[in-house]
C-alpha positions as CSV (number, residue, x, y, z in Angstrom):
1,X,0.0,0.0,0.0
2,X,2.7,2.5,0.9
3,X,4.5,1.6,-2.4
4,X,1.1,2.0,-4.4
5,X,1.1,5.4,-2.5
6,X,4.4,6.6,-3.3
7,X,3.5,5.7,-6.9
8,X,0.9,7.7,-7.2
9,X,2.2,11.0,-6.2
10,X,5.6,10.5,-8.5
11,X,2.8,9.7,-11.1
12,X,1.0,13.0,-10.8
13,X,4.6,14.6,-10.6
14,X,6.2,14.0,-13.9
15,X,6.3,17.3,-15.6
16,X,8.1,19.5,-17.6
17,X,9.5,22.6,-15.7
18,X,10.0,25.6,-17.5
19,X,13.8,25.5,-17.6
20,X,14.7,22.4,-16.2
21,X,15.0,18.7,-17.5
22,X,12.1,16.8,-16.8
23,X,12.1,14.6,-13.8
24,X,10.3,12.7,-11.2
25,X,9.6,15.0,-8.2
26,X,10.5,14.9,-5.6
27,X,14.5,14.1,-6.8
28,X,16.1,15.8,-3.5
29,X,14.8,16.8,0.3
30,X,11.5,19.3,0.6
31,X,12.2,22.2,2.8
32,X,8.8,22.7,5.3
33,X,9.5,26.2,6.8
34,X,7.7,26.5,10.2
35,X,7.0,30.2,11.1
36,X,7.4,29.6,14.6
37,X,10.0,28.4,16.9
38,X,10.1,24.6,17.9
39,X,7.7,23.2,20.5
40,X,4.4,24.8,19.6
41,X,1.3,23.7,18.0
42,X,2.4,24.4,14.6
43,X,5.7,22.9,15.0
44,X,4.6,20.1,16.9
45,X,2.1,19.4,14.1
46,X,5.1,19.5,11.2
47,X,7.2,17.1,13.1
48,X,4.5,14.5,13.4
49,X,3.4,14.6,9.4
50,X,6.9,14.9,8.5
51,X,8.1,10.8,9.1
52,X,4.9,9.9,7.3
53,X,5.5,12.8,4.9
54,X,9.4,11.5,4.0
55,X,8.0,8.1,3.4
56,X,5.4,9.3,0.8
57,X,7.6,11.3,-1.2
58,X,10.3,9.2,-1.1
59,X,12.5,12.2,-0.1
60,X,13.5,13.5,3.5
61,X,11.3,16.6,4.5
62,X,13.5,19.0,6.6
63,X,11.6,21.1,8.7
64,X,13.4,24.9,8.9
65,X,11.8,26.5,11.7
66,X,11.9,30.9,10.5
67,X,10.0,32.5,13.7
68,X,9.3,36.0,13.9
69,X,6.7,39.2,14.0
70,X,3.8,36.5,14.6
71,X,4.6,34.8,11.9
72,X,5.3,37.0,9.2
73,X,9.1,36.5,8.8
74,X,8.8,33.1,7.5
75,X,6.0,33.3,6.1
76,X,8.0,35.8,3.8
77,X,10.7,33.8,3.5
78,X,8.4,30.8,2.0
79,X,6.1,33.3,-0.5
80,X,9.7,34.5,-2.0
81,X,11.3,30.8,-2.5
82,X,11.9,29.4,-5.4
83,X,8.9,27.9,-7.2
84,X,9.7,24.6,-7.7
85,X,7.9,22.7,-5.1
86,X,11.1,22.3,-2.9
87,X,9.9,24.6,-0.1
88,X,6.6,24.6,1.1
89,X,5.4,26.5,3.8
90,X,3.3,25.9,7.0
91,X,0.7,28.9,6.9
92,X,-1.9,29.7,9.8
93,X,-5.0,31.6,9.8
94,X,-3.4,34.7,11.4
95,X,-0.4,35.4,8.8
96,X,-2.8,34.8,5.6
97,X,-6.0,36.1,6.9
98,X,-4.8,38.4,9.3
99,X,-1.7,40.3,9.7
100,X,-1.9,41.7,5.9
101,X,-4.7,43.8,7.2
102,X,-2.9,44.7,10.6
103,X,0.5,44.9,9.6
104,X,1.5,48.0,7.1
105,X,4.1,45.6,5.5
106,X,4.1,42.0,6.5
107,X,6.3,41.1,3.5
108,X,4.2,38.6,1.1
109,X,0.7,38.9,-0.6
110,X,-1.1,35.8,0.9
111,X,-3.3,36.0,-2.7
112,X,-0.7,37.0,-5.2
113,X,2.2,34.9,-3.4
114,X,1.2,31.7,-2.2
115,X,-0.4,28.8,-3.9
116,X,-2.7,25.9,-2.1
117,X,-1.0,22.8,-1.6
118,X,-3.8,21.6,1.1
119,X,-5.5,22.5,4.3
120,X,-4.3,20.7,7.4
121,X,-6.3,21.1,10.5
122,X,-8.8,22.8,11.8
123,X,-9.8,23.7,15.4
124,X,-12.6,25.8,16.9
125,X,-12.2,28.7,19.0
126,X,-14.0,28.8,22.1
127,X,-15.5,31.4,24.0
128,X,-15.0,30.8,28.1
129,X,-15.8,32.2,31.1
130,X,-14.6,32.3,34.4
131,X,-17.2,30.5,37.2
132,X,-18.3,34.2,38.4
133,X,-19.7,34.8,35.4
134,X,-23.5,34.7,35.8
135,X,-24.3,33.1,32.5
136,X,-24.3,29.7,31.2
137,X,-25.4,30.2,27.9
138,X,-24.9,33.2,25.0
139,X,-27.7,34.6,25.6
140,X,-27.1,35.3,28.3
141,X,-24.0,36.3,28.3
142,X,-25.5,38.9,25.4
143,X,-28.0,39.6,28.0
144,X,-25.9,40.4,30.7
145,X,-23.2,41.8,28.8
146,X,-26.0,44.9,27.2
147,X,-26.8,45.6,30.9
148,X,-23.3,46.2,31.8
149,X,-21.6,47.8,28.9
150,X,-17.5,48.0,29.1
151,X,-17.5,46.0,32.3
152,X,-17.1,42.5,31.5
153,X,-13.5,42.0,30.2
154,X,-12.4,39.5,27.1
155,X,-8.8,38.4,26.9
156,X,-7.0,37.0,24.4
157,X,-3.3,35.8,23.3
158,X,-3.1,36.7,19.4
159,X,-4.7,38.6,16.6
160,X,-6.9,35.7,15.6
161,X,-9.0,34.9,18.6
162,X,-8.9,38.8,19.2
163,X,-10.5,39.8,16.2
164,X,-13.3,36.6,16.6
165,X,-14.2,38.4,20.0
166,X,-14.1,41.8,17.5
167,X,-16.8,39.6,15.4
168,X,-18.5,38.8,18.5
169,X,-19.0,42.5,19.3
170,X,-20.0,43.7,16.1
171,X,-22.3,40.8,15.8
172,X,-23.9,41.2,19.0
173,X,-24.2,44.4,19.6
174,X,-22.5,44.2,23.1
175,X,-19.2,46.2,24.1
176,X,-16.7,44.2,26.0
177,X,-13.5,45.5,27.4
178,X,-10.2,43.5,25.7
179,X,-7.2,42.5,27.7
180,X,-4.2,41.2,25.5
181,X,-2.2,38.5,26.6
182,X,1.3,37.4,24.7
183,X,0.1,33.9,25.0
184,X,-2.6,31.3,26.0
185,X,-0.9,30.1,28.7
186,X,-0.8,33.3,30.3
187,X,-4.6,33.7,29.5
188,X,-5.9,31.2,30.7
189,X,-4.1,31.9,34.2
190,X,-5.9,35.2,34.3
191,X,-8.9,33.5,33.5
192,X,-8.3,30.7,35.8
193,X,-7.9,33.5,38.6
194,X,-10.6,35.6,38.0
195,X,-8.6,38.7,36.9
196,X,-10.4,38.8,33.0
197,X,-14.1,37.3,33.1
198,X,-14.3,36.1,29.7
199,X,-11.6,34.2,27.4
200,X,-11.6,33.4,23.3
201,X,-9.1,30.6,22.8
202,X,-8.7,27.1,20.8
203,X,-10.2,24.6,22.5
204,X,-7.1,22.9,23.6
205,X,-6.2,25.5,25.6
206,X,-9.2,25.0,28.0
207,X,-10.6,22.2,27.7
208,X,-8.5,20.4,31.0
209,X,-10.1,23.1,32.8
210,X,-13.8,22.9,31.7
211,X,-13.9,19.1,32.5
212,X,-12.3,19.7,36.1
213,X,-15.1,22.5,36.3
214,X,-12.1,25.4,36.8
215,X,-13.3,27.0,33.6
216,X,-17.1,27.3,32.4
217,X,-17.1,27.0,28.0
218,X,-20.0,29.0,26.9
219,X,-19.9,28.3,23.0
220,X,-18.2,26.6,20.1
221,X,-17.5,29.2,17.4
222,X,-17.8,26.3,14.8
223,X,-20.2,24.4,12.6
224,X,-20.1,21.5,14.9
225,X,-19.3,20.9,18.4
226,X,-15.3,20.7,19.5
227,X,-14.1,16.8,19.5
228,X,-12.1,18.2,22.9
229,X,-15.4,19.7,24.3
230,X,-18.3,17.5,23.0
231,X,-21.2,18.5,25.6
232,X,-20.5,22.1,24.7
233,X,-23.0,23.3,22.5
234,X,-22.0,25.5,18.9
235,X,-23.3,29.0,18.6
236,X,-25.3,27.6,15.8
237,X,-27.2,25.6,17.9
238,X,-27.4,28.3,20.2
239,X,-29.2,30.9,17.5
240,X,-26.1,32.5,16.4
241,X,-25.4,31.3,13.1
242,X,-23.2,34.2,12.2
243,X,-20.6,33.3,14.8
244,X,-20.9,29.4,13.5
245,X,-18.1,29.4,11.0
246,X,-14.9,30.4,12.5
247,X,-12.5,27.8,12.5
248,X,-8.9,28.3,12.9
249,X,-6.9,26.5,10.3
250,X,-3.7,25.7,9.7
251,X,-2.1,24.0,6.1
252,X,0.0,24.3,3.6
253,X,1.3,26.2,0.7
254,X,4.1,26.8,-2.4
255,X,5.0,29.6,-4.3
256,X,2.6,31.1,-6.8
257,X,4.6,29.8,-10.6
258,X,4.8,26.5,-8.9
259,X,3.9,23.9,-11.7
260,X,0.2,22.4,-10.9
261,X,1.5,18.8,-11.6
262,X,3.9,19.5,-8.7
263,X,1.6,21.3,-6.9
264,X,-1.1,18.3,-6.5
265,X,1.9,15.6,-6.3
266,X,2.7,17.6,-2.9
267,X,-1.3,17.9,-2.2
268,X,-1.1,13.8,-2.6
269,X,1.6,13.7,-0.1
270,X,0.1,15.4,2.3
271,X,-3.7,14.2,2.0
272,X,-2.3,10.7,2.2
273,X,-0.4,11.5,5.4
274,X,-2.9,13.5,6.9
275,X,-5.3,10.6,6.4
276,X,-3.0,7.7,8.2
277,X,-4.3,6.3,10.8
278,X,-1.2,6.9,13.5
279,X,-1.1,10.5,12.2
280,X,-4.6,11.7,12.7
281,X,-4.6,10.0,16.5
282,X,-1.2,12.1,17.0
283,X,-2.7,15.2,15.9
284,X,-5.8,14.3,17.5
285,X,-3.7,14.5,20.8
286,X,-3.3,18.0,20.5
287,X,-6.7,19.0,20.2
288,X,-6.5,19.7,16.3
289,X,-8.7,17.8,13.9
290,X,-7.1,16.5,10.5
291,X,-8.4,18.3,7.9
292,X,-7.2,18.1,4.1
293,X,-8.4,19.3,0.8
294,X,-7.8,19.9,-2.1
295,X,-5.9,22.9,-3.8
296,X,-8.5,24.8,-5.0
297,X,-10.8,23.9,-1.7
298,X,-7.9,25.6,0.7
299,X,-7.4,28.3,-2.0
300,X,-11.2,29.3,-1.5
301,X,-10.7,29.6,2.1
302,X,-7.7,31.5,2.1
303,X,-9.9,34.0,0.0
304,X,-13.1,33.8,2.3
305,X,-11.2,34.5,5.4
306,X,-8.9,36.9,4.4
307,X,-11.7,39.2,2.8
308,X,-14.1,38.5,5.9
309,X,-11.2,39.6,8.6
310,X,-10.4,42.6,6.2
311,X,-14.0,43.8,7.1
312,X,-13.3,43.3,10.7
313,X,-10.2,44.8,10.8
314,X,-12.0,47.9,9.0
315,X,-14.9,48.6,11.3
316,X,-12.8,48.7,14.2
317,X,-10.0,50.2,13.4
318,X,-7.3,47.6,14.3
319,X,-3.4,48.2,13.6
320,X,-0.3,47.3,15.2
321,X,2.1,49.1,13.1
């Protein structure tokens, strides 16, 4: 089966590249840059497709961890490689959907720049509360929140889950005071302790909290319930289908000029090793759920979400440089 595998993606991969003799790919290592430094989610997430990844291919897949100004540094780095399908690059939510509306130069053009290889993973954000927080539900939190405008305080640890509670706002009609954090770990302390009320995080952040009862998790911004928080109900459930559709996502792209037979011989790769068995329980661990596409699939959502957080980003005036 792994042979058949293999197979297929050199299959899809025999092309003619504009100034180069025509071979197999891949004929040498892949470079995977990571925009963050080692031991987070992202980078945990590269090293465990990356085993199942060399297999595949048939090639080692060297992961080149480029961390810096949340993510924008090597995400630059990847969008100006060479287009040849022997670096691919990691991207997140936040650094294609985000920071080109936040940051005056980030460095790439996550349309004009990047091309979909696949999506990865997906996670929902959550919306939490601290136990002294009278409301169980979003209503009334909504409720609660319109009695007692600027008083309840919202906290989160990056751009993304910051501009879903912005969303949240603007959706709702309620005004909530934001306290940054440079992190979910320290977050969730101040949540933990009482010193912010409310908290917008991935689930994984929380969810050892909500099942020891430490933490109280009002809503799933997401289609469908979190697999790390099953008895929490989705804001679509809950009446809110505007909030109901805000995953955070993380996956994969190459150059824009990279050939398209290269381009779906890497999608091949990484569909097949998102889809093995011993991968999907590893990432599974971390609170992510395996989710590939196709090309033109992840391309879509790039485009989605970076025109819907551009709106955001608008209305309420958000910069950082």
């Amino acid at each position: 089966m792994k042979n058949l595998i293999r197979s297929f993606v050199l299959c899809l991969a025999i092309t003619v590249v504009p100034g180069y003799a025509a071979a197999p790919f891949p004929d040498k290592p892949v470079r995977l840059i990571v925009p963050y430094p080692p031991g987070g989610g992202t980078d945990t997430l590269a090293r465990i497709l990356n085993k199942k990844l060399s297999e595949i291919l048939g090639q080692p897949v060297v992961i080149d961890n480029r961390s810096g100004a949340q993510g924008n540094l090597g995400t630059a780095i990847g969008a100006k490689a060479r287009p040849d399908g022997y670096t691919v690059t990691l991207v997140i939510q936040g650094a294609l959907a985000i920071n080109p509306h936040i940051y005056s130069d980030p460095g790439y053009d996550p349309i004009k720049d990047f091309a979909a290889v696949s999506r990865g993973t997906e996670q929902s954000q959550v919306l939490s509360a601290n136990p002294n927080v009278p409301a169980k539900t979003l209503k009334e939190l909504i409720d609660l929140a319109k009695s007692k405008p600027g008083v309840l305080t919202l906290a989160s640890s990056a751009a993304g889950p910051q501009l879903v509670g912005e969303l949240f706002k603007l959706t709702t009609g309620t005004n909530l005071l934001h306290v940054p954090y440079k992190g979910s770990a320290p977050a969730v302390i101040a949540l933990l302790s009482g010193d912010v009320g409310l908290l917008i995080s991935g689930s994984t952040s929380v969810a050892p909290h909500v099942k020891t009862g430490k933490v109280r998790a009002i809503a799933v911004f997401g289609k469908e319930r979190s697999e790390a928080l099953p008895d929490v109900p989705s804001a679509l459930e809950q009446g809110y289908p505007e909030l109901s559709d805000i995953p955070e996502w993380f996956g994969f792209a190459v150059p824009t000029g990279t050939p398209e037979a290269i381009i779906n011989a890497l999608n091949a790769g990484f569909v097949a090793a998102l889809k093995d068995p011993a991968v999907q329980k590893s990432i599974r661990v971390l609170g992510l759920t395996p989710s590939p596409s196709t090309p033109q699939e992840f391309a879509k959502e790039i485009r989605f979400d970076y025109e819907r957080w551009g709106k955001v980003v608008k209305a309420v005036g958000m910069k950082v440089d």
